[in-house]
Chimera marker file (.cmm) of the C-alpha trace (Angstrom):
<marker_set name="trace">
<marker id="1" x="5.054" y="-22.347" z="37.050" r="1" g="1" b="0" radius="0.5"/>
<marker id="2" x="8.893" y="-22.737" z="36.674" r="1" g="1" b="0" radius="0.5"/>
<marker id="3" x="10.553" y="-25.286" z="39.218" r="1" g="1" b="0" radius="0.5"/>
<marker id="4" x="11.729" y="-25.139" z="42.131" r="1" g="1" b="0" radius="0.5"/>
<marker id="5" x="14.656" y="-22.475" z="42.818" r="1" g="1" b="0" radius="0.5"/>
<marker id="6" x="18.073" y="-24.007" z="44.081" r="1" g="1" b="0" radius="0.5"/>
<marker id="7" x="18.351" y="-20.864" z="45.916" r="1" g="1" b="0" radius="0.5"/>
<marker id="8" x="16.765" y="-19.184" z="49.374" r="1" g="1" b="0" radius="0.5"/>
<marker id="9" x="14.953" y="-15.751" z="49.887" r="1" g="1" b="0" radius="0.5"/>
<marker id="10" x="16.968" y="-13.233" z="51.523" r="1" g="1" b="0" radius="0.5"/>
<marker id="11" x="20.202" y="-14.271" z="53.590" r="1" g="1" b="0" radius="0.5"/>
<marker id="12" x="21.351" y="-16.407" z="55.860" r="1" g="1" b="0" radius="0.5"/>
<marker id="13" x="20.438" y="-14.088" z="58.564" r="1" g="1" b="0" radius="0.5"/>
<marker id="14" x="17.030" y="-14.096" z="57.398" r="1" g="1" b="0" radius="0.5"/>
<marker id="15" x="15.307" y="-11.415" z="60.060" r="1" g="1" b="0" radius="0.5"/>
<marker id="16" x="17.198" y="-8.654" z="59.048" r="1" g="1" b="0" radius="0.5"/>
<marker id="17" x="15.468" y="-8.581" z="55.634" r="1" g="1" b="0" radius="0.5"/>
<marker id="18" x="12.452" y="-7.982" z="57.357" r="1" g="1" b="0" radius="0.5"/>
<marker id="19" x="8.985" y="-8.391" z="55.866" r="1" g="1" b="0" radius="0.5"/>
<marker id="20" x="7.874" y="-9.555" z="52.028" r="1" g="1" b="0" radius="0.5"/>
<marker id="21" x="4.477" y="-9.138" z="49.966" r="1" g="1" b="0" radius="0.5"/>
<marker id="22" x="4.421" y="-11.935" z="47.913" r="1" g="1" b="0" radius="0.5"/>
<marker id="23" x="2.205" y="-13.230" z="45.013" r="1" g="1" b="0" radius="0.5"/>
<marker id="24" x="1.962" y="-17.221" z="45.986" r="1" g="1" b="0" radius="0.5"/>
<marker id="25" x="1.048" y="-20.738" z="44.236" r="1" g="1" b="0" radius="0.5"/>
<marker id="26" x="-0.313" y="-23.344" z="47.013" r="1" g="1" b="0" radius="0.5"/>
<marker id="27" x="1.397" y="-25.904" z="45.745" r="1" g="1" b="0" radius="0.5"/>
<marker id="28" x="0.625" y="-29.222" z="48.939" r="1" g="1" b="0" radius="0.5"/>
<marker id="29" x="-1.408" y="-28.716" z="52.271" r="1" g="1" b="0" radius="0.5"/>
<marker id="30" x="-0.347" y="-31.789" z="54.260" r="1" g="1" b="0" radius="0.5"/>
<marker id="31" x="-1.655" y="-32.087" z="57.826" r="1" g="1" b="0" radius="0.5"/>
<marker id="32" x="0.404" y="-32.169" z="60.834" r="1" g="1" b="0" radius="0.5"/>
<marker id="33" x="0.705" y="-35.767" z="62.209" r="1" g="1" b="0" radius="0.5"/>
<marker id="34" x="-1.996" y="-35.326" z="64.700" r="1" g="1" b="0" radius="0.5"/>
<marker id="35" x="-4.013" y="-33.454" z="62.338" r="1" g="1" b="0" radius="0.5"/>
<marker id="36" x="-3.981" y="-30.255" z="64.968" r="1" g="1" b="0" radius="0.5"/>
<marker id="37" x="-3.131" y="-28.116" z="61.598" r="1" g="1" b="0" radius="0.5"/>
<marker id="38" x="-1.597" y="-27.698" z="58.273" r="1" g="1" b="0" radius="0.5"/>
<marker id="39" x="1.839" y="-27.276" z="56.861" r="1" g="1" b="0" radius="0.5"/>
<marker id="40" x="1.232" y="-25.047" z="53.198" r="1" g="1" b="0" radius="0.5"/>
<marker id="41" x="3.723" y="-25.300" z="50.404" r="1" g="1" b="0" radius="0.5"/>
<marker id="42" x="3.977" y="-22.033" z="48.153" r="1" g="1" b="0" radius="0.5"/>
<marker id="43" x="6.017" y="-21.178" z="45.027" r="1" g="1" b="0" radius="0.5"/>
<marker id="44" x="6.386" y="-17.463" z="44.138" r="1" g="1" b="0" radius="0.5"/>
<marker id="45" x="7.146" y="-16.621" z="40.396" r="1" g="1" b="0" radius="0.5"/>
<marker id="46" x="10.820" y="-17.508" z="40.351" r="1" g="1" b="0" radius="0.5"/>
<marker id="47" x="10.465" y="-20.730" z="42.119" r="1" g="1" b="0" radius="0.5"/>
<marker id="48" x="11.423" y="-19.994" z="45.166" r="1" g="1" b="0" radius="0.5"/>
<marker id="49" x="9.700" y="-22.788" z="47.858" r="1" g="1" b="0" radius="0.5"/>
<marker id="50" x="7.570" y="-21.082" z="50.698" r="1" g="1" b="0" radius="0.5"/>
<marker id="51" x="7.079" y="-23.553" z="54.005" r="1" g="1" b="0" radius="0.5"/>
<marker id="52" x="4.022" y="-21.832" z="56.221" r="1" g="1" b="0" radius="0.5"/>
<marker id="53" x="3.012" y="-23.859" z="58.962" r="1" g="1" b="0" radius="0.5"/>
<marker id="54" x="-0.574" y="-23.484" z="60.851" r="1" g="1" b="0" radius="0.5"/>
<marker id="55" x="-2.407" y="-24.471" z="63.281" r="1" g="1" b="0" radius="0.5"/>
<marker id="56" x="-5.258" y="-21.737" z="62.249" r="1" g="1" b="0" radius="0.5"/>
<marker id="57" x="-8.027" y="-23.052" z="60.206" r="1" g="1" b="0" radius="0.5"/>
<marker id="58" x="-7.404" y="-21.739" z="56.510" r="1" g="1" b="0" radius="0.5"/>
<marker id="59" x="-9.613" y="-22.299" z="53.470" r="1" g="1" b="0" radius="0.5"/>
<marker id="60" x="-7.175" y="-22.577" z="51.114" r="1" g="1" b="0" radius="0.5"/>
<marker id="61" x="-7.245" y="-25.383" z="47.838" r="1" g="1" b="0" radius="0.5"/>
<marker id="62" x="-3.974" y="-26.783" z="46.480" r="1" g="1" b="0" radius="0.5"/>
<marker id="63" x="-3.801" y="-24.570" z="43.270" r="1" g="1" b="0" radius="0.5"/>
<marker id="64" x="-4.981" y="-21.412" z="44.691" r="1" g="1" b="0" radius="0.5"/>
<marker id="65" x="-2.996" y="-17.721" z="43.810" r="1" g="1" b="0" radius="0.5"/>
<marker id="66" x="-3.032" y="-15.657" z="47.026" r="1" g="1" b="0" radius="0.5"/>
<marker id="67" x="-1.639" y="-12.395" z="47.840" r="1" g="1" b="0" radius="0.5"/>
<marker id="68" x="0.410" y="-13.049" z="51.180" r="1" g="1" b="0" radius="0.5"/>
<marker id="69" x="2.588" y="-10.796" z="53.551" r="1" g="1" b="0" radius="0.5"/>
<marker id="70" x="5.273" y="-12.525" z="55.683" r="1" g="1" b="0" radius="0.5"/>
<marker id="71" x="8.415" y="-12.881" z="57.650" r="1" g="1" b="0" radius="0.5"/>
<marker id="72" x="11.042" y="-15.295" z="56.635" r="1" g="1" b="0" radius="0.5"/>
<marker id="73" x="11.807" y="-17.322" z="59.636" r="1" g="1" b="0" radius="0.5"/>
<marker id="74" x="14.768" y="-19.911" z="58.723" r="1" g="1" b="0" radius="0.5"/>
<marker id="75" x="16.192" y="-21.882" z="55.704" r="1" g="1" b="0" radius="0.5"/>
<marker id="76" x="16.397" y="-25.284" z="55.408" r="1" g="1" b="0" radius="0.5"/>
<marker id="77" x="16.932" y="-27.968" z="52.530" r="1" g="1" b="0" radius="0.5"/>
<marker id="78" x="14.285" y="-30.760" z="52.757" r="1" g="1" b="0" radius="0.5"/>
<marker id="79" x="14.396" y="-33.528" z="49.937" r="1" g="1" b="0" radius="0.5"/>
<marker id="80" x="16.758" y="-31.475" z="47.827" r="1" g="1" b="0" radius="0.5"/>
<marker id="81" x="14.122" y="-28.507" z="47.460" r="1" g="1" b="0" radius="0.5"/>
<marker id="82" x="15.802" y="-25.259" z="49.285" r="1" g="1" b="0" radius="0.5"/>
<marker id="83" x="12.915" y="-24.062" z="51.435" r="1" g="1" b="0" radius="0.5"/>
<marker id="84" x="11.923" y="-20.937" z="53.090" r="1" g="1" b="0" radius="0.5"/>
<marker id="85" x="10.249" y="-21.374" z="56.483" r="1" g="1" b="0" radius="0.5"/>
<marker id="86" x="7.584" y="-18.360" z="57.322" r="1" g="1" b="0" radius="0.5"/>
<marker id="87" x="6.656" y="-16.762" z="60.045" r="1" g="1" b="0" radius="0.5"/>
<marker id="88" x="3.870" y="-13.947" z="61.051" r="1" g="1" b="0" radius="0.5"/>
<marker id="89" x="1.955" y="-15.012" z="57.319" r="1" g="1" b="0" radius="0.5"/>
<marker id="90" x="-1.139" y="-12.871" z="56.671" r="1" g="1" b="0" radius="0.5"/>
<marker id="91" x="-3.603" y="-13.444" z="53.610" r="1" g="1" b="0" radius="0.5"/>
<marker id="92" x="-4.261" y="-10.158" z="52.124" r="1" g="1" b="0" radius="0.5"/>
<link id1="1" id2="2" r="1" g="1" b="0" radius="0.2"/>
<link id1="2" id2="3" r="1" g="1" b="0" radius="0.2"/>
<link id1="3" id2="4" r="1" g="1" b="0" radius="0.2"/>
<link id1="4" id2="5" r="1" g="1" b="0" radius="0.2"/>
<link id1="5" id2="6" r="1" g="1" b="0" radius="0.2"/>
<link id1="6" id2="7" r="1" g="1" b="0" radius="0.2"/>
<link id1="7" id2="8" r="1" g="1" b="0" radius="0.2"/>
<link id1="8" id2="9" r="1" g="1" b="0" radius="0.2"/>
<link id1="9" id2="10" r="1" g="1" b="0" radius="0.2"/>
<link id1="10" id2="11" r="1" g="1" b="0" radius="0.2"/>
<link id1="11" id2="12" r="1" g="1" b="0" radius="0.2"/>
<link id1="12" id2="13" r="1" g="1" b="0" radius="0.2"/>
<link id1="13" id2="14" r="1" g="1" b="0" radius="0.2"/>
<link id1="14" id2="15" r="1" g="1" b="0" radius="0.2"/>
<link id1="15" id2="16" r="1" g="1" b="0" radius="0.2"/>
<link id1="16" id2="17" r="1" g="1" b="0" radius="0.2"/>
<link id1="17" id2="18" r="1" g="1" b="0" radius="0.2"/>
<link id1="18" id2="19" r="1" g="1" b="0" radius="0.2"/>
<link id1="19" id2="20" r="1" g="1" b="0" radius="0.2"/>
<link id1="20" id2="21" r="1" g="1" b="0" radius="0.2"/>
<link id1="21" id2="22" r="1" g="1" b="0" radius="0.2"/>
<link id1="22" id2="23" r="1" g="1" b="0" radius="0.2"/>
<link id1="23" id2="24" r="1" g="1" b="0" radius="0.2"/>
<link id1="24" id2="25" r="1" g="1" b="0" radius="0.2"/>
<link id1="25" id2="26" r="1" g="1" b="0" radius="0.2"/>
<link id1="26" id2="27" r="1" g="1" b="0" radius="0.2"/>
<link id1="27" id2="28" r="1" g="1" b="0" radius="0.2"/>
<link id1="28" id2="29" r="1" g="1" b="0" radius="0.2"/>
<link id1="29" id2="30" r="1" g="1" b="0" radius="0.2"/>
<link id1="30" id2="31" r="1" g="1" b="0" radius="0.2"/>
<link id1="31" id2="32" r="1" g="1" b="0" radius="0.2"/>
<link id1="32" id2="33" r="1" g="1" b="0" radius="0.2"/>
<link id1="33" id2="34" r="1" g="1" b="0" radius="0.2"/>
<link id1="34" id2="35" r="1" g="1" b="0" radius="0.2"/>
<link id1="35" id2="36" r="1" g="1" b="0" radius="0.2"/>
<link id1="36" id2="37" r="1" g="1" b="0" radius="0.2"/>
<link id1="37" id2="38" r="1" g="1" b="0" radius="0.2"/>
<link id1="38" id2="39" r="1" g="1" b="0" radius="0.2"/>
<link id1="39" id2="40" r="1" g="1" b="0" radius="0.2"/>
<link id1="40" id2="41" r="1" g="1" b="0" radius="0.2"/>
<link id1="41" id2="42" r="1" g="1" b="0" radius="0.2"/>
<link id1="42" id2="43" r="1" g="1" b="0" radius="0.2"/>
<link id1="43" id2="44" r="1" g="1" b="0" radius="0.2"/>
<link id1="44" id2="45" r="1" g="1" b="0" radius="0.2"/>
<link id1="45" id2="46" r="1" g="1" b="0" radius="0.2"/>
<link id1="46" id2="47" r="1" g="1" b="0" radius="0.2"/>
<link id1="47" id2="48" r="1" g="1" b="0" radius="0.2"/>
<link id1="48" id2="49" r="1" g="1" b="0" radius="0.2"/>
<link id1="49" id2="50" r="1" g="1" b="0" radius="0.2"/>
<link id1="50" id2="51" r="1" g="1" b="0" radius="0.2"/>
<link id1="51" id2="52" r="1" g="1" b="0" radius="0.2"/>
<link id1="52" id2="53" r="1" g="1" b="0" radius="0.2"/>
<link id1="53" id2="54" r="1" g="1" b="0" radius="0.2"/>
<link id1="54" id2="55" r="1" g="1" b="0" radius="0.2"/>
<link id1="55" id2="56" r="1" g="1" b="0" radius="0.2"/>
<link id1="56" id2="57" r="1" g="1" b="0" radius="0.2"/>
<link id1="57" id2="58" r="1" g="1" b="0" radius="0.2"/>
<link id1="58" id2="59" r="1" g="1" b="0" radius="0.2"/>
<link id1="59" id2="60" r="1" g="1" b="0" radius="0.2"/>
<link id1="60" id2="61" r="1" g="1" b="0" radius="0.2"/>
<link id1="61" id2="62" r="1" g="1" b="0" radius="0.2"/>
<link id1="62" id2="63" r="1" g="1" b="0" radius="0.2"/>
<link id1="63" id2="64" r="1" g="1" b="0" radius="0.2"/>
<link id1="64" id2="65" r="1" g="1" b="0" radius="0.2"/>
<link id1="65" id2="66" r="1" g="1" b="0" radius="0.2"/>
<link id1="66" id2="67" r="1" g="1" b="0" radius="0.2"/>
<link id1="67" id2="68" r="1" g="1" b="0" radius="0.2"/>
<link id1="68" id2="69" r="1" g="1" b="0" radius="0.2"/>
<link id1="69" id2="70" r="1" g="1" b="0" radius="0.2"/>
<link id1="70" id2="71" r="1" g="1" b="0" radius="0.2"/>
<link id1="71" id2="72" r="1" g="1" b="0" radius="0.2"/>
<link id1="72" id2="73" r="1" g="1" b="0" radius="0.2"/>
<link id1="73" id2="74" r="1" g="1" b="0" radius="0.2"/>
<link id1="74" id2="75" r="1" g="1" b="0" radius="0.2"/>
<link id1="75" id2="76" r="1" g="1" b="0" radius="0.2"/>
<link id1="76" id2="77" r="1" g="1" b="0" radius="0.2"/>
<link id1="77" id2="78" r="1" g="1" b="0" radius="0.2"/>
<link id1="78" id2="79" r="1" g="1" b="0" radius="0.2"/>
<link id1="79" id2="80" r="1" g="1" b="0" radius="0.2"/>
<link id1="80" id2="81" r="1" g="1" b="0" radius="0.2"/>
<link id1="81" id2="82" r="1" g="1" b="0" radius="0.2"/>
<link id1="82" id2="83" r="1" g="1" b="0" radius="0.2"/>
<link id1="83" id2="84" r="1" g="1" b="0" radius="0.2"/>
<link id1="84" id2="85" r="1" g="1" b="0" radius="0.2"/>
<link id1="85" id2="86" r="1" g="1" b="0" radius="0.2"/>
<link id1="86" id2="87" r="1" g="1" b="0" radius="0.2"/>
<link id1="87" id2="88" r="1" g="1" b="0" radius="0.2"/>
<link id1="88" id2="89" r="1" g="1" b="0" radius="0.2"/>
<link id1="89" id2="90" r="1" g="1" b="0" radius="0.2"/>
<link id1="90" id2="91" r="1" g="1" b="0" radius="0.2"/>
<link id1="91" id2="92" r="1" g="1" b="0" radius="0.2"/>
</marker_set>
């Protein structure tokens, strides 16, 4: 897996690109602070940093490959990783 990109998905108005099928790396599944759900950390093939946050119940293992369609939500730059927050994310 390469490392993470310095760049975002899409543009800064990220809505108007609309919906993405994605190949995905779990990379971290950390738990929200009152553990009411999960925050999942993906990497596509070029490096790119996918943010999904859930309160859903997901069985998904840190090192898993998934097939995923989404909606990119926002951009943000968290510890120096540029990362792409997700929203309407469905496991194919």
């Amino acid at each position: 897996m390469p490392e993470w990109s310095h760049e975002f998905i899409g543009t800064d108005r990220p809505y108007l690109d609309g919906e993405r099928e994605m190949l995905l790396h779990l990379v971290e599944k950390l738990p929200y602070y009152d553990s009411s759900g999960n925050c999942f950390l993906f990497r596509d093939a070029e490096g790119h940093c996918i943010v999904w946050f859930s309160k859903r119940r997901v069985a998904l293992e840190v090192g898993a490959d998934i097939r995923a369609r989404f909606t990119v939500k926002s951009h943000r730059e968290y510890n120096g990783v540029r990362e792409n927050i997700v929203k309407s994310f469905r496991i194919l």
